[in-house]
N, C-alpha and C positions, 0 to 999 in steps of 0.2 A: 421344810421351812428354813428360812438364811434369816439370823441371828446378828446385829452389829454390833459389837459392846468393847466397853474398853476394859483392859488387864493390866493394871499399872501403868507403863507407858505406851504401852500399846494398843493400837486398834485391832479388832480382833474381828473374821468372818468365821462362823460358823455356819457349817452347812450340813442338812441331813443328806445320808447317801442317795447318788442320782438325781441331788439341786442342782449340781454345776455339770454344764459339759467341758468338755477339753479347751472349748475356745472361751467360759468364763473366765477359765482360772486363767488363760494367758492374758486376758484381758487386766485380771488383779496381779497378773507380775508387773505390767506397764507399770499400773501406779501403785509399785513397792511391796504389794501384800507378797508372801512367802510361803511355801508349806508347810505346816511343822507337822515335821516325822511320816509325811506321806497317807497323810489322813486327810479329814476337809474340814481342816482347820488353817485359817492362812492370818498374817501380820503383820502388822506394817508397824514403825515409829508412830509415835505419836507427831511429830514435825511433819510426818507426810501423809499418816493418815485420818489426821481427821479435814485438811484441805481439800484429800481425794472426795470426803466420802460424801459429798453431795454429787459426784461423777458418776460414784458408784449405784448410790440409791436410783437418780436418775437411769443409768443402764440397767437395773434389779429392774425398772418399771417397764421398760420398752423391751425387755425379755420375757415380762409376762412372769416372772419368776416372784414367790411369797416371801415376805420377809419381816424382821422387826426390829427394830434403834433402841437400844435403850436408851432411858431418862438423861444422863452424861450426855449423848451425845446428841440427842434430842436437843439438849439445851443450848448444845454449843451450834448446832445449824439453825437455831432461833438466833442466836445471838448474831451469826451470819446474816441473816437475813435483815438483821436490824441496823447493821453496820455499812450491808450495800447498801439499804433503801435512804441512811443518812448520808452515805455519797452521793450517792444519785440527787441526793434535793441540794448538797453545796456543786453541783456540777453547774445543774441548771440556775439555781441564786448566782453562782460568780461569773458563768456566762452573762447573764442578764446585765447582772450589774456592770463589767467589763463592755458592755455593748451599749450601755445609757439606759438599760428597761430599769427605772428606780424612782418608786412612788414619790409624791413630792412628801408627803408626810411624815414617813421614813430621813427623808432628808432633813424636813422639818425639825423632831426630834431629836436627830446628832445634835446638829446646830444648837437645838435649845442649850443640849447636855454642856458642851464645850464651854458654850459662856457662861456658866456655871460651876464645873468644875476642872474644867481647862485653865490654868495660866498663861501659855504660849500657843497664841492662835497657830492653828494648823493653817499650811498654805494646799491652794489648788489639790496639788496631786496627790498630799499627805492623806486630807478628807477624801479623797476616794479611795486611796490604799486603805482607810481604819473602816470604811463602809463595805468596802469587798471583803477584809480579814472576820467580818462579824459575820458577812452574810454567810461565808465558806466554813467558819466556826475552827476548822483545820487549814491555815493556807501559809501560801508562802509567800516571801516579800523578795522580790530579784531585780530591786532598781538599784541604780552607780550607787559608789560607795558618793556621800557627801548629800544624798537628797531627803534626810532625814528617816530612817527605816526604824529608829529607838524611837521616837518621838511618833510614829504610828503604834507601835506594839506597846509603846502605856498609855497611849491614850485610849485604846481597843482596853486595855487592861482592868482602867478605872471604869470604865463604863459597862464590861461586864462585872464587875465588884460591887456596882452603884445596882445591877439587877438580881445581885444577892448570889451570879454564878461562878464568884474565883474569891477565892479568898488569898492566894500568893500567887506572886511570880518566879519560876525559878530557870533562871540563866544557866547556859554552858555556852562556855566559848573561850578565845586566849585568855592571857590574863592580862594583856593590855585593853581587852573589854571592859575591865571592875572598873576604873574611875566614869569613864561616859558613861557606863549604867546609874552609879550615886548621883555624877550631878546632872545628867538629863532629866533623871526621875523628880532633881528637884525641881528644875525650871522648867517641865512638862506640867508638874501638876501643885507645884508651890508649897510642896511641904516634903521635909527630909525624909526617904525611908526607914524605918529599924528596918535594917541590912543584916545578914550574913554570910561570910565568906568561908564556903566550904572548900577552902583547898590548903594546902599549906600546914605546918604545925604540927605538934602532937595526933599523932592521927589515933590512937584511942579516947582524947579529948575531942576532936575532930566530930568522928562519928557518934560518941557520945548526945552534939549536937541536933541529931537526924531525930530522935525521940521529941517531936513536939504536939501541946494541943492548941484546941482554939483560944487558947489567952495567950500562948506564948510564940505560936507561929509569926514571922518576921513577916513584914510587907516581902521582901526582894530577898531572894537566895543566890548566891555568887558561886560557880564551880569554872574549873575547866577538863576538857577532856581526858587530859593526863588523870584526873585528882575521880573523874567518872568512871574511868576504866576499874580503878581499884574498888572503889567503896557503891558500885552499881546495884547491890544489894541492900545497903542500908537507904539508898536512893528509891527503892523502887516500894521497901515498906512505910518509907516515911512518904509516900505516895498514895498506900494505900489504906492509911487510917481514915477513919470514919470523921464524917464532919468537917474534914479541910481538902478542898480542892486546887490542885495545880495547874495552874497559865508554865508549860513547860516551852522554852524559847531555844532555838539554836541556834547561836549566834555566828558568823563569818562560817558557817556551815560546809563551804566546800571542804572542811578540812575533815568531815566524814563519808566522802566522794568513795572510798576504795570498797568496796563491794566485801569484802572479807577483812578489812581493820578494825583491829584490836576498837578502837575510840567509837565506831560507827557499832562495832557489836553493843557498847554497853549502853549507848543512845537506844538504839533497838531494842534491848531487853528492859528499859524502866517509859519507854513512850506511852505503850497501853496505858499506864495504868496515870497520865497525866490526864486534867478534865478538861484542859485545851492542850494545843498545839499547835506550836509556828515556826516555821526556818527564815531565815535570813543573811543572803548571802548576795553578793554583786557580782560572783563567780560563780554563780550555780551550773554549767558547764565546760568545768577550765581543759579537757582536751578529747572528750566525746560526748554524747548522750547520756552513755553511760551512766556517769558518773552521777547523772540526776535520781537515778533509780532509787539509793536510799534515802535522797533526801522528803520523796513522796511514799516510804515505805513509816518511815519516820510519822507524818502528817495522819498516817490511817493503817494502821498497822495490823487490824482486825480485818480490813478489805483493801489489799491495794489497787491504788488507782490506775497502775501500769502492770497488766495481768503476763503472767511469765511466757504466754505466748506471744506476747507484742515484746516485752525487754529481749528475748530471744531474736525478733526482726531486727531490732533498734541495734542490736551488736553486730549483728551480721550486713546491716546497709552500712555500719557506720566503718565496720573492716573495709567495707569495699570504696569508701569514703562517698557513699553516695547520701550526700547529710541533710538532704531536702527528703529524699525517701523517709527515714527516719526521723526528720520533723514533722512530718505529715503523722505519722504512727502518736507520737507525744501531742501533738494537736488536739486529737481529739480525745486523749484522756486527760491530760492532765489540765492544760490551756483555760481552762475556767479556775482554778484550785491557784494561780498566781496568778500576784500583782506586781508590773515591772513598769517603772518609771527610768527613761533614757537620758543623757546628759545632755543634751538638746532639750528637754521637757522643762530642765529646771529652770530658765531662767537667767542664766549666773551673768553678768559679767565677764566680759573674756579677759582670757589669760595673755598675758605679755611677756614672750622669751625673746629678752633681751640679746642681742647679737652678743656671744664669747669675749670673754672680754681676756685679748693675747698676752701671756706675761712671759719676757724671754727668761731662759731658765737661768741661776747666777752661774758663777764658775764651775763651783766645786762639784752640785748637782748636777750639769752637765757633761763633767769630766766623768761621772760615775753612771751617769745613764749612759753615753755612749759607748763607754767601756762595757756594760750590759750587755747592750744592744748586739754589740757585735760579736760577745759572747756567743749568744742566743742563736746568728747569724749561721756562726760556723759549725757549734755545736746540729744543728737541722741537719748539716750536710750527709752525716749521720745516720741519722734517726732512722733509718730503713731497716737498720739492725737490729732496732728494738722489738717488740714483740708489742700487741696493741693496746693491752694494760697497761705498761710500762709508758707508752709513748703519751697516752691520754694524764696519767699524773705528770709525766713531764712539762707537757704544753702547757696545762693549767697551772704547773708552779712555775714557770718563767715567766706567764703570763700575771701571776701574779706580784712575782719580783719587778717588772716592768710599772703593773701600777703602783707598787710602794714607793718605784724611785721618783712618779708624778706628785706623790701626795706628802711624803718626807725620807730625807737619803735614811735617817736612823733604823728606817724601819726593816732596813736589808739587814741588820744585825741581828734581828729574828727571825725563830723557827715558822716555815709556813709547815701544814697538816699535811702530810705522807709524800713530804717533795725537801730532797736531801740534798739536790745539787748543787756543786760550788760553780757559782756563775761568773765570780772574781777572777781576774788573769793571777797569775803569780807574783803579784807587786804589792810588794807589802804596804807600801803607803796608800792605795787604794783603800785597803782595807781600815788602817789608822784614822784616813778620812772620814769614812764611815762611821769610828769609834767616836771621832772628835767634832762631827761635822759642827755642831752650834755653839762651837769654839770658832769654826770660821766664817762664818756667813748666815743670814736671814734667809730660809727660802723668799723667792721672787713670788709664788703663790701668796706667804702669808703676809708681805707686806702690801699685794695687792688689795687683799682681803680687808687689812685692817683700814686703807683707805677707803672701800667704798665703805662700812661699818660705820666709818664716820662720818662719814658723808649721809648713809640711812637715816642714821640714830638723832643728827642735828638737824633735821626735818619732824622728828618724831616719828618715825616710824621703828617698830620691832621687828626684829631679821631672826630667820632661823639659818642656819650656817649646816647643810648636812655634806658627812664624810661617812668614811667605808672602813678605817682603820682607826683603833685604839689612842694609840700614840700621838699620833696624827688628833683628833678629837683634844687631847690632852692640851698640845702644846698650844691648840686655838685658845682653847679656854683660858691657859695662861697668858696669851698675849692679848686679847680679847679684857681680858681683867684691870692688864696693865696698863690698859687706855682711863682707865677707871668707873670701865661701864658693870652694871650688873649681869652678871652672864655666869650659867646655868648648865650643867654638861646630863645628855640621858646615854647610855650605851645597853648591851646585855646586863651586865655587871647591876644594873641601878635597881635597888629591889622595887619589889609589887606589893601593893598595900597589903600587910598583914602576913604574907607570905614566907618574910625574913625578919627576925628580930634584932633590927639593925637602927644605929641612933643617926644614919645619912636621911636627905629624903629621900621619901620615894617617886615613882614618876608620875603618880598622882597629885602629888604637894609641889613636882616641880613644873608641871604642865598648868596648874591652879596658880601658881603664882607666875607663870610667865604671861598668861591669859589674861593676870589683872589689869586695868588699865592703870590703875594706882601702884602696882608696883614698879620698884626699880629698876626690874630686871628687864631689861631691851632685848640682850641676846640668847638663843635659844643653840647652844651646840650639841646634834643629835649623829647616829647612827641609820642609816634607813632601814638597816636590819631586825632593829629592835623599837622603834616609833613610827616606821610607817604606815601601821595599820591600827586603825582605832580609835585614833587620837584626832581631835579637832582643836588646830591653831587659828582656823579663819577670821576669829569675833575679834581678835587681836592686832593678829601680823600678817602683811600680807603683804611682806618680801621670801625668796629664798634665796639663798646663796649654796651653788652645788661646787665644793672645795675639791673634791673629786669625783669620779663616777666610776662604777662596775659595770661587766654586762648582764647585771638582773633589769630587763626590765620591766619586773615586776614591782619589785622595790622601787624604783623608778617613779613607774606613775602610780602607787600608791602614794609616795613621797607628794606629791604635784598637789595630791586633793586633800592634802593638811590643812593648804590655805585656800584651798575653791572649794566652798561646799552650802552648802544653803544656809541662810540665816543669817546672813552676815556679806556673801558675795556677791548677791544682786547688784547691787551699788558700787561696789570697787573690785575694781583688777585685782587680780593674782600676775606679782609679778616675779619673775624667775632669771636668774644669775649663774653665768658660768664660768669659770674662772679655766683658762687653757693656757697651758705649755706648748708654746710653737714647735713644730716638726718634731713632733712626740705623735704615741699612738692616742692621746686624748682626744685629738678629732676625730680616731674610728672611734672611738667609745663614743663620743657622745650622737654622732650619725649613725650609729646601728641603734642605740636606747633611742633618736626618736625615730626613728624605722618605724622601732617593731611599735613604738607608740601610736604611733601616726595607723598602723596598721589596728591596732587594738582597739581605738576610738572607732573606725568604723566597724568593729566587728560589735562592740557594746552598742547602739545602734540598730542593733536586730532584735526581734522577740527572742529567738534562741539560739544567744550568742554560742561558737565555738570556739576554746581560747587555745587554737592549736597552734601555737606560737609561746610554748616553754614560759608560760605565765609561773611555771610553778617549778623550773630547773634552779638548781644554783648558779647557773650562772651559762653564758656562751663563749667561755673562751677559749676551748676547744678551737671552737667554729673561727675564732678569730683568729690564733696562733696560723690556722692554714690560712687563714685570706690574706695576713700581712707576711709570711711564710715562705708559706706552700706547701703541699703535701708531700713525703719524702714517698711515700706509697705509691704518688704517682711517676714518680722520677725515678722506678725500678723498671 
């Protein structure tokens, strides 16, 4: 008789002598079991073997060989079975409903719900996104950023709450997430949530927190990945108390894409034990297949939907870049389990980019860019002697001395991050220049700037003004002020609600009062490193002015859908501003950002987008030192 039982963490075969032949047991070496001490006793983890051991029992049967499970594990291939048979019915419900098979009564129903306990009618494609998330019970939402994805998942939320099966919602995602979750939840469902934000602060006050019952559980719970990593434990028991169930939501989700990170482990280890589950991401595959794997490991975490013999296909058609083979694989597991809405689907009013608008550069900043430049020049001639570490922080720190001299000469006075070189010729008044420059001269940029400003703002319209550097951000704001308008600066630096106990605002109070239409405040000076994701300017303003540009262009066009996103863009343009220095490299930057834009539009446009186009690099300027350059490696 063969015996399966588990022993602490282990799965354990027992076998009496002459149960197993030689080609059993190499059968229980494939999937992990072990011999201990050369008896016929064999092991496996518990992590491998108790997935195996419906493989196992299955082959005990077709070998004709006797055997017995005990109750432990009996229980857990019960609980298997219960866990595929719930996939298998949202496979075929989110097919259905993705294909039109959807009773009218059913739809009936919503609708009733909505007008009821809905405030902000849901448009078109939202009401099928919140009818597929119900029918799936685990799904995922992969439409553009800007077509409303928050305003499906509470209003799925309320209407499981309203059938007595969720009692909270609990968020991970950045932490420029926290403000769009308070006030969408209010203008989705017309009343404030009690909120808590678990990240930040005291963290034995912090977790203290985690301990709640049913009178004090918050409508909405606020984390981020960082703040999940740490405290995934006190997450996953305040999960698992009796009588409160959790709506567990992953918010901008590619950011748990890496198959072994740290952030994606601690998602993983507190998912079971939430009583729904949702991701949401507009990048659910930013440069393979791959990368989808946890986000449906995430959704169903007792039975995954993508079985490791197909994630195994999917990396190997996707090395060989054959990305249709491996769509075809994803198709048909997962393809019913999301809901993806395209930016073509929304509706919007289109967007308007304004022809560049040329500013020649003044004296002084052009005396110091070309001095630069030709630095830069000779220094290449060079570079073959460097070694290819060396050369890659090179390029990107002249390449970045290059954009500072576009956006303000002062900014050459500072340190760039692990890039030393003196670019300066030997002239010391160069460099004096440098110290003294707003002693001598207005950049040509910002007094371009402040004329169209004036030009926006006495039409009424609010302008957001986005830059890439610090200083640069500062000095707008200053001169921006000095017109007498209301204006508003967001950077890394600007804290996050609750986060820092700091008497500035945060980017919550400053995004909430530049949104107002009552307020003063007209201008909006940001970062697109630190506000371009998250944040919805559209109800507002819908100009931008781009003061300078990087080669992210990620940042880029997430920047772009601040002000085009539904609810608001139907009816008016999104219009866009570029402010260029003549015979500067500002016109490769801004042709390569819309390159890869232009390129990336049509890749969002497919069921399963792949954004192999460094959606998630810091930056290409590498790429660019050789194209305006040239490679010194090739000139050996």
């Amino acid at each position: 008789m063969i015996r399966i039982e588990r022993e602490h963490n282990f799965v354990i075969v027992h076998a009496d002598p002459g149960d197993l032949a030689p080609r059993h047991e190499s059968q229980l070496a494939v999937w992990g079991f072990t011999n201990k001490g050369g008896g016929n006793e064999f092991a496996c983890p518990i992590s491998d073997g108790l997935p195996a051991t419906p493989k196992l029992i299955s082959y005990l049967q077709k070998s004709g060989r006797a055997y017995t499970v005990a109750p432990e594990i009996q229980n857990f291939l019960a609980a298997q079975q219960d866990a595929a048979s719930r996939l298998n019915v949202a496979v075929r419900r989110g097919g259905d409903l993705k294909n039109g098979r959807i009773s009218k009564a059913e739809k009936r129903d919503f609708a009733s719900f909505l007008g009821q306990s809905v405030v902000r009618p849901l448009k078109e494609h939202q009401f099928k996104a919140a009818l597929h998330l119900i029918a799936v019970e685990n799904g995922a939402n992969f439409s553009v950023p800007g077509s409303g994805k928050t305003s499906v998942v509470l209003t799925v939320f309320q209407w499981l709450r309203k059938l007595g099966k969720i009692d909270s919602l609990f968020v991970v995602g950045p932490p420029s997430c926290f403000g769009p979750w308070r006030q969408e939840y209010e203008a989705v469902l017309g009343v404030a949530p009690a909120c808590d934000i678990m990240a930040g602060g005291d963290i034995d006050l912090r977790r203290s927190r985690y301990c709640v019952n049913t009178r004090s559980v918050a409508d909405l719970y606020l984390t981020t990945f960082q703040t999940l990593q740490r405290d995934w434990e006190q997450v996953r028991v305040m999960f698992e108390q009796q009588d409160i169930r959790f709506f567990l939501v992953i918010d901008e989700a590619h950011y748990i894409k890496q198959l072994d990170g740290a952030w994606a482990g601690a998602v993983l280890r507190i998912a079971r034990y939430a009583e729904r589950r949702c991701i949401l991401t507009g990048t659910p595959f930013p440069r393979s297949y791959a990368d989808g794997f946890n986000l449906f490991d995430v959704l169903w975490p007792e039975k995954a939907p993508i079985s490791d013999e197909e994630k195994h296909k999917v990396i190997l058609y996707c090395e060989q870049s054959e990305w249709d083979r491996a769509a075809q694989i994803l198709e048909g597991s997962i393809a019913p389990l999301f809901y993806r809405v395209r930016k073509t689907d929304l509706g919007l009013a289109p967007q308007i980019f304004h022809p560049p608008v040329k500013v020649p550069m003044k004296t002084y900043e052009r005396l110091v860019y070309d001095s630069i430049l030709d630095r830069i020049r000779n220094l290449s001639q060079s570079d073959y002697f460097r070694n290819l570490d060396l050369l890659v922080r090179l390029r990107r720190g002249r390449m970045t001395r290059l954009r500072q001299c576009l956006s303000y000469t002062p900014l050459l006075g500072t340190a760039v991050t692990e890039y030393a070189e003196d670019l300066l010729p030997e002239d010391l008044s160069l460099s004096d220049m440098i110290k003294h420059y707003d002693e001598l001269e207005v950049p040509g940029k910002l007094e371009a700037l402040l004329d169209l400003v004036r030009t926006l703002t006495a039409q009424g319209e609010k302008v957001v003004i986005w830059s890439n550097f610090i200083r640069t951000l500062e000095r707008i704001q200053e001169s921006v002020s000095a017109l007498g308008l209301g204006v508003r600066l967001i950077y890394g630096a600007t804290p996050i609600e609750k986060l820092e106990m700091r008497d500035e605002l945060t980017r919550e109070e400053i995004i909430a009062e530049f949104v107002d239409t009552r307020s003063h405040v007209t201008v909006l000076v940001a970062n697109p490193a630190a506000c371009a994701e998250s944040i919805s300017l559209h109800k507002a303003c819908s100009h931008a002015i781009y003061y300078d540009l990087s080669y992210n262009c990620a940042q880029y066009v997430q920047s772009l859908d601040r002000i085009h996103r539904v609810g608001g863009s139907e009816t008016k343009s999104a219009h866009y501003h570029f402010l260029q220095y003549g015979d500067t490299i500002d016109g490769d930057i801004l042709a390569n950002v819309r390159r890869k834009a232009d390129n990336m539009a049509r890749v969002v446009d497919k069921e399963y987008p792949i954004y192999s186009l460094d959606m998630f690099e810091e930056d290409d300027e590498v790429e660019a030192y050789e194209r305006l350059f040239g490679s010194p490696r090739k000139r050996v």
